[in-house]
Biopython code that builds the backbone (N, CA, C, O; Angstrom):
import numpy as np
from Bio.PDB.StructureBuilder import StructureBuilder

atoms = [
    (1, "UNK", "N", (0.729, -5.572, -10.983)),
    (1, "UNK", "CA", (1.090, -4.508, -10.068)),
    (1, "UNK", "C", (0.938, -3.180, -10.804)),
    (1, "UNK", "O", (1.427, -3.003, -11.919)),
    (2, "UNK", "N", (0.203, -2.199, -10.104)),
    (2, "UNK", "CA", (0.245, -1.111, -10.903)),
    (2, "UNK", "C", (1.677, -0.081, -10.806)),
    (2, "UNK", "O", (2.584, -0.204, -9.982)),
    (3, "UNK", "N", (1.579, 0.934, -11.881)),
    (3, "UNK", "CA", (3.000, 1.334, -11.890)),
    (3, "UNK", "C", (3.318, 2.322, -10.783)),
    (3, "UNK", "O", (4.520, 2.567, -10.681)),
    (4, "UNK", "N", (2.181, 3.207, -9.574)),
    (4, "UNK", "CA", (2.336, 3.386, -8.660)),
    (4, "UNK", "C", (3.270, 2.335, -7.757)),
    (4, "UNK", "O", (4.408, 2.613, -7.380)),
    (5, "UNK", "N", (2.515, 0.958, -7.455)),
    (5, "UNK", "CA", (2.970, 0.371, -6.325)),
    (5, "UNK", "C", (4.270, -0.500, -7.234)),
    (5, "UNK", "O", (4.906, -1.343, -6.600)),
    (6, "UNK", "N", (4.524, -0.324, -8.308)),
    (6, "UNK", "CA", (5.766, -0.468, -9.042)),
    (6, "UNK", "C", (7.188, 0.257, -8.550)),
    (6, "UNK", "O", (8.248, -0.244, -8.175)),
    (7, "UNK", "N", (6.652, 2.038, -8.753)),
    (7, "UNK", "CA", (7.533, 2.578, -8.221)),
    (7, "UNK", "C", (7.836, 2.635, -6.925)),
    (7, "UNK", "O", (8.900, 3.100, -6.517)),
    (8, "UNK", "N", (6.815, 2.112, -6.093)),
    (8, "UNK", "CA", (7.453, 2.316, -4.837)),
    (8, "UNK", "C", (7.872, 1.184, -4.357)),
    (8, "UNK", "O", (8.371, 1.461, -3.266)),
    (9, "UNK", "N", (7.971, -0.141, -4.580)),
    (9, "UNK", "CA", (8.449, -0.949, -4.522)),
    (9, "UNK", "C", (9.983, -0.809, -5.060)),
    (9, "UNK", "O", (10.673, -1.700, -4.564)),
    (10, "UNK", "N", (10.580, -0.113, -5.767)),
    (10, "UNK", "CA", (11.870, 0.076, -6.496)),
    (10, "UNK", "C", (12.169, 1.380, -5.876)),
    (10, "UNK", "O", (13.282, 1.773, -6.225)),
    (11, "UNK", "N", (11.494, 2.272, -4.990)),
    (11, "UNK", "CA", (12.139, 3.554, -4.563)),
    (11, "UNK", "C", (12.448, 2.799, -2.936)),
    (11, "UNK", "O", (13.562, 3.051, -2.476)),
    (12, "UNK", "N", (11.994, 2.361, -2.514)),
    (12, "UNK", "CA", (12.145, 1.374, -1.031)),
    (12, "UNK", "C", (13.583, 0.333, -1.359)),
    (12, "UNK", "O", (14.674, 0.253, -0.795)),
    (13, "UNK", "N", (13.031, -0.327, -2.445)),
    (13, "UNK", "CA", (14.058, -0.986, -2.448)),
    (13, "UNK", "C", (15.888, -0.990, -2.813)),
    (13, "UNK", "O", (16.826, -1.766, -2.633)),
    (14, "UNK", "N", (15.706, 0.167, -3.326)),
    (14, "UNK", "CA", (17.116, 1.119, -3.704)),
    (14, "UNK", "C", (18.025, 1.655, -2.825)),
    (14, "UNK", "O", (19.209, 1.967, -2.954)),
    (15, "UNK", "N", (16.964, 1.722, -1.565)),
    (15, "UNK", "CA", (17.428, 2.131, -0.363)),
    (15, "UNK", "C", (17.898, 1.203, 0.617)),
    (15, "UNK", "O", (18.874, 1.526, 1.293)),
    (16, "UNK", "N", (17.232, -0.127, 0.829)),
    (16, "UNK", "CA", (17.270, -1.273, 1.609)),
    (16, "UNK", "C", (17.883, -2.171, 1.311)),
    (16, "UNK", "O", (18.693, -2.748, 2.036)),
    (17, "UNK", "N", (17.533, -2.514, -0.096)),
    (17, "UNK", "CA", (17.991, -4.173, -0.450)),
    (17, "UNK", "C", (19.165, -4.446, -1.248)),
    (17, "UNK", "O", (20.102, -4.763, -0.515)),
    (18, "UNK", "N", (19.465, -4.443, -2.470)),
    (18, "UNK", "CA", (20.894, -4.683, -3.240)),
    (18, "UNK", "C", (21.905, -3.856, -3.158)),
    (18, "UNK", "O", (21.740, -2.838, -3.830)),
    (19, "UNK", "N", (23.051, -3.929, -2.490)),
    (19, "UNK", "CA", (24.364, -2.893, -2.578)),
    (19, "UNK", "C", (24.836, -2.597, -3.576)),
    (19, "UNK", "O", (25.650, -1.680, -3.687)),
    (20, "UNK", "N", (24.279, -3.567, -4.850)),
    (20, "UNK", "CA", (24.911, -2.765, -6.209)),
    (20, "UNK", "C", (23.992, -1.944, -6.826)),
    (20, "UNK", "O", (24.291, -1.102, -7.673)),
    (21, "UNK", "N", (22.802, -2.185, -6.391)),
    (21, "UNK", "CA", (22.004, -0.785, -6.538)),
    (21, "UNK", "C", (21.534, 0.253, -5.780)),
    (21, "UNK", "O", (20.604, 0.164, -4.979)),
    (22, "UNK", "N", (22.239, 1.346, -6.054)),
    (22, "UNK", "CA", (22.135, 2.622, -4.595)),
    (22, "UNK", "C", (21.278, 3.823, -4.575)),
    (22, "UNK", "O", (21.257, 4.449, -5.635)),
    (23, "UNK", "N", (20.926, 4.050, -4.095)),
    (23, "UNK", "CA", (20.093, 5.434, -4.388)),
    (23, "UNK", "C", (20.876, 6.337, -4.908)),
    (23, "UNK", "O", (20.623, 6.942, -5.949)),
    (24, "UNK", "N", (21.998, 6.505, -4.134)),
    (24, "UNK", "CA", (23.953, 7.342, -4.324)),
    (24, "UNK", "C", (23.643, 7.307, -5.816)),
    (24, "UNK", "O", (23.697, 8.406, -6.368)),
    (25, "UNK", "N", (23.342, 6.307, -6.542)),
    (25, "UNK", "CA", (24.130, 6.681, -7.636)),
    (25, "UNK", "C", (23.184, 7.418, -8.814)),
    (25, "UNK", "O", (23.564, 7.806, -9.919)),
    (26, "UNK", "N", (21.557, 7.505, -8.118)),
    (26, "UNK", "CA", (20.709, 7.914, -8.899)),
    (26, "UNK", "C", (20.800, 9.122, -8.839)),
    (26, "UNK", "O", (20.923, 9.670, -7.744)),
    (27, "UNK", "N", (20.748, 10.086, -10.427)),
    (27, "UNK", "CA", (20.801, 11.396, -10.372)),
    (27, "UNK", "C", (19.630, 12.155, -9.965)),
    (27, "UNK", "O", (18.611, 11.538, -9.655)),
    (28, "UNK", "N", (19.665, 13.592, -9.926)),
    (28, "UNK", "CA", (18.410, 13.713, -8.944)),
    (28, "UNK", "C", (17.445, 14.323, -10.806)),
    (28, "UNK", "O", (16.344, 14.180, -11.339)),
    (29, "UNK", "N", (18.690, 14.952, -11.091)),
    (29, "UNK", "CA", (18.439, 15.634, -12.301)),
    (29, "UNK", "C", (16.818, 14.849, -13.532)),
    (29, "UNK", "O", (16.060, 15.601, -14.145)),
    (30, "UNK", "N", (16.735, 13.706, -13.559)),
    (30, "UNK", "CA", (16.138, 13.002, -14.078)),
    (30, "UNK", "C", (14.673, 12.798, -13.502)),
    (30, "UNK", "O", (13.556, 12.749, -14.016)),
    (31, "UNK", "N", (15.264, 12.679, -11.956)),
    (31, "UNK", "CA", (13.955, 12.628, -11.040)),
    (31, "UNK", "C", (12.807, 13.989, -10.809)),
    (31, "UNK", "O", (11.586, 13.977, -10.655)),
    (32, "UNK", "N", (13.817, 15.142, -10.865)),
    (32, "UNK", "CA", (13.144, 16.886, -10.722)),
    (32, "UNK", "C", (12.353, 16.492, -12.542)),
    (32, "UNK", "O", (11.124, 16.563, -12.556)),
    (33, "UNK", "N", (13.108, 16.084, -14.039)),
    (33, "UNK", "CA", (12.107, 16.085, -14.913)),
    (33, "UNK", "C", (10.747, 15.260, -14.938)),
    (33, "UNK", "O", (9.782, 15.726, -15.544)),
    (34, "UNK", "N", (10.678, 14.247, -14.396)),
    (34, "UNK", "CA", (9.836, 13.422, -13.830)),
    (34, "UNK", "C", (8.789, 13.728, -13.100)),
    (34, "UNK", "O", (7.709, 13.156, -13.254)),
    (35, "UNK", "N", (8.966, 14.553, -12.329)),
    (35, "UNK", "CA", (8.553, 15.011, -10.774)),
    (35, "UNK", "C", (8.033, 16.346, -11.157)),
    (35, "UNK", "O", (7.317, 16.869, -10.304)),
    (36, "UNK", "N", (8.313, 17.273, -12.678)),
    (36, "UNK", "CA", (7.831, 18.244, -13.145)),
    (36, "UNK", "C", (6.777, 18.105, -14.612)),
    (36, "UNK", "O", (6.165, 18.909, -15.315)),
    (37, "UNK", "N", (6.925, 16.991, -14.599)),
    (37, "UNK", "CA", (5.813, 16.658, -16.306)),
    (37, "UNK", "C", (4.496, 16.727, -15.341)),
    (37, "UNK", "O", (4.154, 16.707, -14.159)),
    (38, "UNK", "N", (4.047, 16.813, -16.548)),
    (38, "UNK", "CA", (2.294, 17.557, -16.753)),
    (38, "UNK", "C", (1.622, 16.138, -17.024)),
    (38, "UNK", "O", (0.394, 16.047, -17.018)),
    (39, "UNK", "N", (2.565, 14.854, -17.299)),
    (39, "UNK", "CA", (1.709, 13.787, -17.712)),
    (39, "UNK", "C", (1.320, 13.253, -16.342)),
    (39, "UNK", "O", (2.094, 13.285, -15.385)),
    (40, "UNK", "N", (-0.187, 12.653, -16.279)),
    (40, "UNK", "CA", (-0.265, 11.972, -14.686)),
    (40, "UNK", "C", (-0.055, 10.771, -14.279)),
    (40, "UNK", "O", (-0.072, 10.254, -13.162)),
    (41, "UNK", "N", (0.226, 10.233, -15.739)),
    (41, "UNK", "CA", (1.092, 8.489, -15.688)),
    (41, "UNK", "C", (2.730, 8.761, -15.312)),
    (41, "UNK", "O", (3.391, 8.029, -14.576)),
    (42, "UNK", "N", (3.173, 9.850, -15.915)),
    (42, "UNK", "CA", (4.923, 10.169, -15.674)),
    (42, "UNK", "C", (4.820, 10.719, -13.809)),
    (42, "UNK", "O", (5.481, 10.173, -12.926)),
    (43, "UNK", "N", (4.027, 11.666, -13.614)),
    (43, "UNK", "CA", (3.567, 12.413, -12.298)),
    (43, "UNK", "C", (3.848, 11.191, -10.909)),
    (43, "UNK", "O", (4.628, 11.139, -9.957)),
    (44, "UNK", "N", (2.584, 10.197, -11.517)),
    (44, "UNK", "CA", (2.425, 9.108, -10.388)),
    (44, "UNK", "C", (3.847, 8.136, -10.289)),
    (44, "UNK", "O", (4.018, 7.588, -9.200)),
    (45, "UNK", "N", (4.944, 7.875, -11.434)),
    (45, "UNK", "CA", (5.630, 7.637, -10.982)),
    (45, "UNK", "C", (6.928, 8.235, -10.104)),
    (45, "UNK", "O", (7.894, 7.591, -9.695)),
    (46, "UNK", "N", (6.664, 9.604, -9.948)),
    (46, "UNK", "CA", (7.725, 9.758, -9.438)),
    (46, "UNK", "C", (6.964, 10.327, -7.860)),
    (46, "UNK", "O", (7.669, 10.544, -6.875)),
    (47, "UNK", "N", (5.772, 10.470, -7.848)),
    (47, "UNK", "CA", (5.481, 10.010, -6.466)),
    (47, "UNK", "C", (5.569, 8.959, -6.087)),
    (47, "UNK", "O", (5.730, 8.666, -4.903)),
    (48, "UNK", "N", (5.438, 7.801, -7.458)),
    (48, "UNK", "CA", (5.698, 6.456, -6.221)),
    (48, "UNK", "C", (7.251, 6.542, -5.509)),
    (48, "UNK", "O", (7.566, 6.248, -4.356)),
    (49, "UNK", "N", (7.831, 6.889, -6.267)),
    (49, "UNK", "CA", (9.868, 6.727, -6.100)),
    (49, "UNK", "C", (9.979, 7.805, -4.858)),
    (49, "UNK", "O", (10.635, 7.678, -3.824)),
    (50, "UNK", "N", (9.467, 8.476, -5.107)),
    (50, "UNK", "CA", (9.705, 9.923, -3.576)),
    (50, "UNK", "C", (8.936, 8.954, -2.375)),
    (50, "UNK", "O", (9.420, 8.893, -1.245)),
    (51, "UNK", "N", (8.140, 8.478, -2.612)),
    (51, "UNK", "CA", (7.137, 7.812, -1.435)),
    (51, "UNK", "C", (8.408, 6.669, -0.766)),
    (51, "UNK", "O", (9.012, 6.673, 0.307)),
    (52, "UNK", "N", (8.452, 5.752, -1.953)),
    (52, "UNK", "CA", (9.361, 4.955, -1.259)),
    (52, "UNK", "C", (10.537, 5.116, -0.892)),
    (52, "UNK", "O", (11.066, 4.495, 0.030)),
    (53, "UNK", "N", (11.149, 6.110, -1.695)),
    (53, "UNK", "CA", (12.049, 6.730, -0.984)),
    (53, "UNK", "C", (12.056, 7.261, 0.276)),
    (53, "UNK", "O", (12.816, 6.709, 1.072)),
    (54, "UNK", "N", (11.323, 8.312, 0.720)),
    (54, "UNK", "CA", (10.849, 8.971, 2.088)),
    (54, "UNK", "C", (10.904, 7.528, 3.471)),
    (54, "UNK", "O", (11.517, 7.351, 4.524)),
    (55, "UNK", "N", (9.931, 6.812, 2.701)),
    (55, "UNK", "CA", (9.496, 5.268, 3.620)),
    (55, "UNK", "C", (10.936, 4.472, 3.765)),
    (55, "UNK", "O", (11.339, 4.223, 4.901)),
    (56, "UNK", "N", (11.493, 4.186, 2.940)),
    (56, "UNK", "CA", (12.713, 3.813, 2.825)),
    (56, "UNK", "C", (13.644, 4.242, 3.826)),
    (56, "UNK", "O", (13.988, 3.313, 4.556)),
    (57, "UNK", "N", (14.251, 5.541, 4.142)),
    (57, "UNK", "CA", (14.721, 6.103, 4.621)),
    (57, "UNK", "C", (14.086, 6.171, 6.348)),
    (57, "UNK", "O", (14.823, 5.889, 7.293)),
    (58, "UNK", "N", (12.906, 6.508, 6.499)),
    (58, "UNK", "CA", (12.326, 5.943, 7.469)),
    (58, "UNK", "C", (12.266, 4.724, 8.460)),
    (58, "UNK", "O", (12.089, 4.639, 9.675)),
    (59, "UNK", "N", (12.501, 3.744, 7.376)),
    (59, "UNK", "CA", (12.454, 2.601, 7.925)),
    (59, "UNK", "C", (13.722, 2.410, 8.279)),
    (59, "UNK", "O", (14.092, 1.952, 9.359)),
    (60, "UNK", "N", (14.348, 2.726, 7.461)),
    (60, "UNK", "CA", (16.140, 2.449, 7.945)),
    (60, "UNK", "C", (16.572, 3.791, 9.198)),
    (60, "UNK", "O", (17.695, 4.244, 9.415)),
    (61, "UNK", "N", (15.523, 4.101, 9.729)),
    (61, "UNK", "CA", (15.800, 5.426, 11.176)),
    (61, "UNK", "C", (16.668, 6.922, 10.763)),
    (61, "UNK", "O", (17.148, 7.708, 11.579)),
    (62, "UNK", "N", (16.700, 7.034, 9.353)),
    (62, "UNK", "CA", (17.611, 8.070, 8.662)),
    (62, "UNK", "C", (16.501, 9.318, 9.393)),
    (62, "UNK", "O", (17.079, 10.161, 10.079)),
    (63, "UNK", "N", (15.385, 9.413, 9.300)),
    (63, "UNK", "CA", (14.106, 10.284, 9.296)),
    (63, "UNK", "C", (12.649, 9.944, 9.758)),
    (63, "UNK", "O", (12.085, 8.880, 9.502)),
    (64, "UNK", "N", (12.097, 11.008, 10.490)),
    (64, "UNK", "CA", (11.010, 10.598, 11.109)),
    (64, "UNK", "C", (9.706, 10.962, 10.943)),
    (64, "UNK", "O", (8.838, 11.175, 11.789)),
    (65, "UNK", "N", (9.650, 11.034, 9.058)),
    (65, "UNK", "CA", (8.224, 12.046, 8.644)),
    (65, "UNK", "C", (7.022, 11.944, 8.656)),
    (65, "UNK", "O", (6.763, 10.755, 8.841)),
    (66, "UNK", "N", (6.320, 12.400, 8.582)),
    (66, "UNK", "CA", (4.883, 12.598, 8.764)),
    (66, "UNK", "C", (4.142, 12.086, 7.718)),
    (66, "UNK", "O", (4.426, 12.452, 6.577)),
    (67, "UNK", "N", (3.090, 11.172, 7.937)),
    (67, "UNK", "CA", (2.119, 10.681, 6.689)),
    (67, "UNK", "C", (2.495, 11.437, 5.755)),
    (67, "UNK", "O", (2.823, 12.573, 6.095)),
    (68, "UNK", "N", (2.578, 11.062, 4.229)),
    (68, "UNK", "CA", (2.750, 11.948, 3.354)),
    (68, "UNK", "C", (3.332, 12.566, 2.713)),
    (68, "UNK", "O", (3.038, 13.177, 1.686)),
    (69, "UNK", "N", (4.774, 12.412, 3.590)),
    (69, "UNK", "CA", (5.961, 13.470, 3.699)),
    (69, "UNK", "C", (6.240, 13.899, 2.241)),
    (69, "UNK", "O", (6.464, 15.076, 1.958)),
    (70, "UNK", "N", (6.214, 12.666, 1.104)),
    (70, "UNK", "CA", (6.880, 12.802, 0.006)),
    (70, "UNK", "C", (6.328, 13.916, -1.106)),
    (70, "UNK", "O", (6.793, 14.352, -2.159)),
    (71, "UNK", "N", (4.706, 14.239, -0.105)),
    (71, "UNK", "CA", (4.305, 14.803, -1.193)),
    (71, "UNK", "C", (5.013, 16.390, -0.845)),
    (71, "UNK", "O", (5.428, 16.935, -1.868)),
    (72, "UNK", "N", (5.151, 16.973, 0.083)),
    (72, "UNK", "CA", (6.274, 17.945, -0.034)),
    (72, "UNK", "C", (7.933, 17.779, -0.509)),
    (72, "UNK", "O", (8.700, 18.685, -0.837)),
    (73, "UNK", "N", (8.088, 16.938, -0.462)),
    (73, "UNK", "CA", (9.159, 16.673, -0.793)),
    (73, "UNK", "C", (9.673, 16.946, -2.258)),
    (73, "UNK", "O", (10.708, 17.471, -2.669)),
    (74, "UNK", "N", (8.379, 16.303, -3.017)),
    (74, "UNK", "CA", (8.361, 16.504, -4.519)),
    (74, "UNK", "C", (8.150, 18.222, -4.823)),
    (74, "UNK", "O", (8.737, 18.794, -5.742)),
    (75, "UNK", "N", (7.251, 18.873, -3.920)),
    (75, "UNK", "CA", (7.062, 20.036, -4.059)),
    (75, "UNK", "C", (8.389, 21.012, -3.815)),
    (75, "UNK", "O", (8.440, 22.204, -4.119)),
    (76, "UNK", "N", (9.210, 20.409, -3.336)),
    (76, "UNK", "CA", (10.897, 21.081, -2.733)),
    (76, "UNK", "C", (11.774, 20.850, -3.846)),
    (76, "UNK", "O", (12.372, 21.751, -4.435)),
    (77, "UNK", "N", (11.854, 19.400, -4.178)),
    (77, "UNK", "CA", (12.269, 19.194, -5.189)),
    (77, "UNK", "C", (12.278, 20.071, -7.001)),
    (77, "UNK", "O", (13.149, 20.138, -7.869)),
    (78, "UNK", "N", (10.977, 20.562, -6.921)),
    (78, "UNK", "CA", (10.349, 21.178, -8.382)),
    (78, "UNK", "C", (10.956, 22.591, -7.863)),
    (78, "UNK", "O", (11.242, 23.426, -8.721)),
    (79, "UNK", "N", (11.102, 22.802, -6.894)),
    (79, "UNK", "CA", (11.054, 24.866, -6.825)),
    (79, "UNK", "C", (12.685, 24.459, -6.578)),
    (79, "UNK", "O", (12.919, 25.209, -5.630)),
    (80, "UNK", "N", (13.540, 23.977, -6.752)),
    (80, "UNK", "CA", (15.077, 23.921, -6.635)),
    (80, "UNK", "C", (15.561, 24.517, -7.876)),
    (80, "UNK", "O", (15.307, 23.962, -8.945)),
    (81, "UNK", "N", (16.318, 25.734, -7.823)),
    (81, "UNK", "CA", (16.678, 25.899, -9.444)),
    (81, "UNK", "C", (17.716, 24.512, -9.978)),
    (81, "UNK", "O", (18.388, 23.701, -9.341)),
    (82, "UNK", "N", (17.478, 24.698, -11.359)),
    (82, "UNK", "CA", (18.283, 23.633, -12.020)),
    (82, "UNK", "C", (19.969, 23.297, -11.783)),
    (82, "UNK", "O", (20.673, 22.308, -11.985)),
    (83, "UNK", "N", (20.264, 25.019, -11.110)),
    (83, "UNK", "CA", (21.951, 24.777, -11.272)),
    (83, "UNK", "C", (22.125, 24.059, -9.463)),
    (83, "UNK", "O", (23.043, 23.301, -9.148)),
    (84, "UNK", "N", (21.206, 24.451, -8.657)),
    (84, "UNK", "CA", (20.876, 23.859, -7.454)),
    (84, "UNK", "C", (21.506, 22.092, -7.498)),
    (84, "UNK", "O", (22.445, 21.608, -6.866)),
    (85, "UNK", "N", (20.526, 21.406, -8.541)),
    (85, "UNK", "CA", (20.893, 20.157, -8.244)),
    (85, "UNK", "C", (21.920, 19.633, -9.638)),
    (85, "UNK", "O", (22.282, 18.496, -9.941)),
    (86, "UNK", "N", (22.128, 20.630, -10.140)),
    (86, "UNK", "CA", (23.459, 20.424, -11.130)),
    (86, "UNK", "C", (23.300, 18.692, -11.576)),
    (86, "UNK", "O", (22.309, 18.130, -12.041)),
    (87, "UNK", "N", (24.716, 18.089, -11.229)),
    (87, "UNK", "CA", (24.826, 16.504, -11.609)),
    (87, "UNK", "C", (24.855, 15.952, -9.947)),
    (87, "UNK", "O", (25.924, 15.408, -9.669)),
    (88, "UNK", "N", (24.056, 15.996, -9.042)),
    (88, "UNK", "CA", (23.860, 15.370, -7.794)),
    (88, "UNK", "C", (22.970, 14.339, -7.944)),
    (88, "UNK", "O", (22.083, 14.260, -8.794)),
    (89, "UNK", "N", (23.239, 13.562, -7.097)),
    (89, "UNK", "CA", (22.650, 12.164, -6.755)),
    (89, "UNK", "C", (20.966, 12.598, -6.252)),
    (89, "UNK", "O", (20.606, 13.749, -6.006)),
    (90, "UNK", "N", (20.117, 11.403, -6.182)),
    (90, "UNK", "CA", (19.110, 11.754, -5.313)),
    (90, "UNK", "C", (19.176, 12.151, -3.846)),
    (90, "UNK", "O", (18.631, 12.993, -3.132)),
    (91, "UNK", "N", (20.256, 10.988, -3.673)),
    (91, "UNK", "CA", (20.553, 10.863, -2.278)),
    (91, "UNK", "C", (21.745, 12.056, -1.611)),
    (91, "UNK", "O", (21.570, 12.133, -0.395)),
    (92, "UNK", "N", (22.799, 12.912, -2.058)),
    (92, "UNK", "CA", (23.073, 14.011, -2.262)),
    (92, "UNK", "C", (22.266, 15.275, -1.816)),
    (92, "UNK", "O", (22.414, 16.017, -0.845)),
    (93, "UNK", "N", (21.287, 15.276, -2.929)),
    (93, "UNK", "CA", (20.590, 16.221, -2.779)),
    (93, "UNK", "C", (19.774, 16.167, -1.547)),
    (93, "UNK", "O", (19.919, 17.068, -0.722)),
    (94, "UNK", "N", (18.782, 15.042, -1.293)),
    (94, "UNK", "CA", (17.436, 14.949, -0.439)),
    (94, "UNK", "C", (17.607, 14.432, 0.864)),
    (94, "UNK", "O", (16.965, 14.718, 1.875)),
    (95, "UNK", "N", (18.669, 13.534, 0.712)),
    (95, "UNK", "CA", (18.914, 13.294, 2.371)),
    (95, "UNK", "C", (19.348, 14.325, 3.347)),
    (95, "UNK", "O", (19.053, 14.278, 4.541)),
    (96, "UNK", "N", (20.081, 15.285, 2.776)),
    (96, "UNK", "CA", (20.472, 16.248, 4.129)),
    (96, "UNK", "C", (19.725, 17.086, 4.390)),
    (96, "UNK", "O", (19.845, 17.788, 5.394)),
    (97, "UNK", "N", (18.525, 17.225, 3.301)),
    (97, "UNK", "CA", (17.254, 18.198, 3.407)),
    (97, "UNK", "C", (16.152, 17.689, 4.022)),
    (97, "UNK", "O", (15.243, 18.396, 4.457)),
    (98, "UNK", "N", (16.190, 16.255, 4.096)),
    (98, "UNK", "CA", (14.805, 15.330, 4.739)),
    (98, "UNK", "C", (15.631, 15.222, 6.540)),
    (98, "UNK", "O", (15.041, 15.576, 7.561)),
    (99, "UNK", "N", (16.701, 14.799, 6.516)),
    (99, "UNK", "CA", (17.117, 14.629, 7.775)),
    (99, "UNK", "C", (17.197, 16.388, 8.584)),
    (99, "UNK", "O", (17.205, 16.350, 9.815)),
    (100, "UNK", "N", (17.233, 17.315, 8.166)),
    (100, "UNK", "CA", (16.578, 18.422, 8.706)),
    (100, "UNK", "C", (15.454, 19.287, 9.149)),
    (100, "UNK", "O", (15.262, 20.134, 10.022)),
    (101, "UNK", "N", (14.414, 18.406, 7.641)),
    (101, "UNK", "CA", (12.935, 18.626, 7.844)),
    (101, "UNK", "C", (12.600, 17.576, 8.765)),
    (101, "UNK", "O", (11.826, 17.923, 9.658)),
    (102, "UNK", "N", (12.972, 16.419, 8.777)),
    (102, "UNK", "CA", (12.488, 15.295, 9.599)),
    (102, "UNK", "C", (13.126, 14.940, 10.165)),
    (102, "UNK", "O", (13.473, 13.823, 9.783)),
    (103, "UNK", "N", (13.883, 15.449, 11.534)),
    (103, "UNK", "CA", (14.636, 14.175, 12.279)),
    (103, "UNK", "C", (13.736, 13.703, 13.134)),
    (103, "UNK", "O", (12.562, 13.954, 13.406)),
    (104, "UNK", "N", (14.725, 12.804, 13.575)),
    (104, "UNK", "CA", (14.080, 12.017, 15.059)),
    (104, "UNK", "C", (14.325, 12.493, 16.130)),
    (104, "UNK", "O", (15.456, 12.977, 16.155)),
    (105, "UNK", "N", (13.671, 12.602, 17.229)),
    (105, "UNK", "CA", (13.695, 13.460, 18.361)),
    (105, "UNK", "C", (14.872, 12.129, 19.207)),
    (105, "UNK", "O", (15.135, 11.009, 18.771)),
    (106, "UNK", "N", (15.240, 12.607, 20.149)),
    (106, "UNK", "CA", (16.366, 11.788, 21.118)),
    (106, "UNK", "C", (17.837, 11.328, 19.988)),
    (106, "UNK", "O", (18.896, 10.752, 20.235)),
    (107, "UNK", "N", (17.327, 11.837, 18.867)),
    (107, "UNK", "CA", (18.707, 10.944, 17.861)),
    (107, "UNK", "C", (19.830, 12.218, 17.797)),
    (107, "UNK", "O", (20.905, 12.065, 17.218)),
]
sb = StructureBuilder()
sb.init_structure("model")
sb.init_model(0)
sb.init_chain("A")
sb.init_seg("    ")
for serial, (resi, resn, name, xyz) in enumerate(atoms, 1):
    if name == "N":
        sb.init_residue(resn, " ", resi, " ")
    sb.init_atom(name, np.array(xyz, "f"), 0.0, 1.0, " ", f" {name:<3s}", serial, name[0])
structure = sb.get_structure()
């Protein structure tokens, strides 16, 4: 499996599958350094984790985004100043910002 469809297999599944592992408890702080390296092996994983994340969230009816979504997402993520996402979760930070950029219409 490559480490793309690695990460998104573990950003989907953080969201869906084991209750002792939560998105809640992932910091976002780690994910913005990730999501800001210049390397394109470090780069691609944290598009995979935003992807499956985004999809994740999707699938569970949280949000209703558009092909792609994650790749703005990551771009929202990087322009946040640092004291912005302080010690917040992923899920903290990005869910109340994705469920505004993306809701579902009739919800």
């Amino acid at each position: 499996m490559s480490m793309r469809g690695f990460g998104f297999v573990i950003g989907a599944a953080l969201l869906l599958a084991s209750p002792t592992v939560k998105a809640a408890e992932l910091k976002a702080g780690p994910l913005f350094v990730i999501c800001s390296a210049t390397n394109e092996r470090v780069v691609s994983n944290c598009q995979a984790f935003t992807e499956g994340f985004v999809l994740g969230l999707a699938g569970a009816g949280a949000i209703c985004p558009p092909p792609d979504a994650y790749k703005d997402v990551i771009k929202d993520l990087i322009r946040l100043p640092r004291a912005e996402i302080g010690d917040k979760t992923v899920a903290e930070l990005l869910v109340p910002r994705l469920r505004l950029r993306y809701p579902c219409s009739g919800v």
